[in-house]
C-alpha positions in Angstrom: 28.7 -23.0 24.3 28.7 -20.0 26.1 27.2 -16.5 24.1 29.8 -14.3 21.9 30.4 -11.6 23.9 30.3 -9.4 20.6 26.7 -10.5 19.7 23.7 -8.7 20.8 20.0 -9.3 20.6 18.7 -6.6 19.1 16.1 -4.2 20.6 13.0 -5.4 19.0 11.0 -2.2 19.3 13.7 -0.6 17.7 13.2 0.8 13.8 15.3 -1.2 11.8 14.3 -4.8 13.1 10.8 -3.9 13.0 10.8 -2.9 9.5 13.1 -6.0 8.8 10.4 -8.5 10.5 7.8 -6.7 8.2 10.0 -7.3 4.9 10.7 -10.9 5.7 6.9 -11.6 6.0 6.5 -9.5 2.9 8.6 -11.3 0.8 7.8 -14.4 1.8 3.8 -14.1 1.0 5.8 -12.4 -2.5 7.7 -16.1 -2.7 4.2 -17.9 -2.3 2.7 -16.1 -5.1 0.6 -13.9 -2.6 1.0 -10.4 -3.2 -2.3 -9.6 -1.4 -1.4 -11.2 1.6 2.4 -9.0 1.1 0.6 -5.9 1.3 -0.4 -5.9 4.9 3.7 -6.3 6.1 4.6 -4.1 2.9 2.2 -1.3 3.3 3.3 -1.2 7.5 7.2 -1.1 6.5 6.1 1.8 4.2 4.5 3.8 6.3 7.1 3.5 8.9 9.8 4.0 6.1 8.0 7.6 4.6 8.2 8.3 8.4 11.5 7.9 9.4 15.2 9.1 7.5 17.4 6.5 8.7 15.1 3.6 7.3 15.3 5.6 3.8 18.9 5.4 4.2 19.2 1.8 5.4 16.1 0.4 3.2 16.9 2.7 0.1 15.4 -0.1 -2.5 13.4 -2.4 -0.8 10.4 0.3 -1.2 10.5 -0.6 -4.6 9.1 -4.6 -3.8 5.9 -2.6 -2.0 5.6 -0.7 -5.7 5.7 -4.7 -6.8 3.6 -5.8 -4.2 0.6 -3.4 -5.3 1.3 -4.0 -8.8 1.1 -7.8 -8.5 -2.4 -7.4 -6.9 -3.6 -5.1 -9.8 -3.4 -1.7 -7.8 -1.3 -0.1 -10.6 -2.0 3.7 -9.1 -0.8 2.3 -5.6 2.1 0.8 -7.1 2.9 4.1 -9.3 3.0 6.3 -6.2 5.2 4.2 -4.4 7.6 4.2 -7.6 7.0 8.5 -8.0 7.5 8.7 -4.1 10.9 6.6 -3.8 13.0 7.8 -6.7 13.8 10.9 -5.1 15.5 8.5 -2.4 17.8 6.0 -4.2 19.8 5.9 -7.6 19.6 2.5 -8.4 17.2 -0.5 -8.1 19.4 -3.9 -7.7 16.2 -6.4 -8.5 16.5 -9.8 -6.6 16.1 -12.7 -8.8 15.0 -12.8 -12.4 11.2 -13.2 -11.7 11.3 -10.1 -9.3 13.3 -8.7 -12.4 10.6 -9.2 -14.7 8.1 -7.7 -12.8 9.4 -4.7 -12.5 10.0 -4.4 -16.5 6.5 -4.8 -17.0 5.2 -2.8 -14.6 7.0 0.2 -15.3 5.8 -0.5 -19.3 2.7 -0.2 -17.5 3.0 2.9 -15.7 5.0 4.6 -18.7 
């Protein structure tokens, strides 16, 4: 059928679905058990996000799976920064499954 008239593609060289497209890759090399390969994605959606307020506010957790990312790959001083750096941003951390869950718990017993 014809296209909804109330759907849009989005601009892709706008912001948000530039850092989205770096998140979904991300995650997915995350999913594979890949955190090196994550970083590249994760480390470009945090640059962009340090960079610009309304990612902060529409991306207020996901920082926190570039803080995994590093810590995954054994760069526990990376990972620490990111956690130091984002706190100031968001209240709460809403982890997305229970392995993601996990991780987190032990790395912030690492960092503590």
């Amino acid at each position: 059928g014809p296209p909804s008239p109330h759907m849009a593609p989005s601009d892709p060289d706008h912001p948000i679905p530039k850092a989205e497209a770096l998140l979904v890759a991300g995650y997915a090399a995350l999913d594979r058990g890949d955190p090196a390969a994550a970083l590249q994605p994760l480390t470009a959606f945090w640059k962009a996000w340090l960079a610009d307020p309304n990612l902060q506010y529409t991306y207020n957790e996901q920082p926190c799976m570039v803080g995994l990312a590093y810590g995954l790959a054994g760069r526990m001083a990376d990972a620490e920064a990111v956690f130091n750096n984002t706190s100031k941003h968001f209240q709460t951390v809403t982890p997305v499954g229970e392995q993601p869950a996990r991780y987190i718990v032990e790395m912030a017993a690492a960092i503590a």
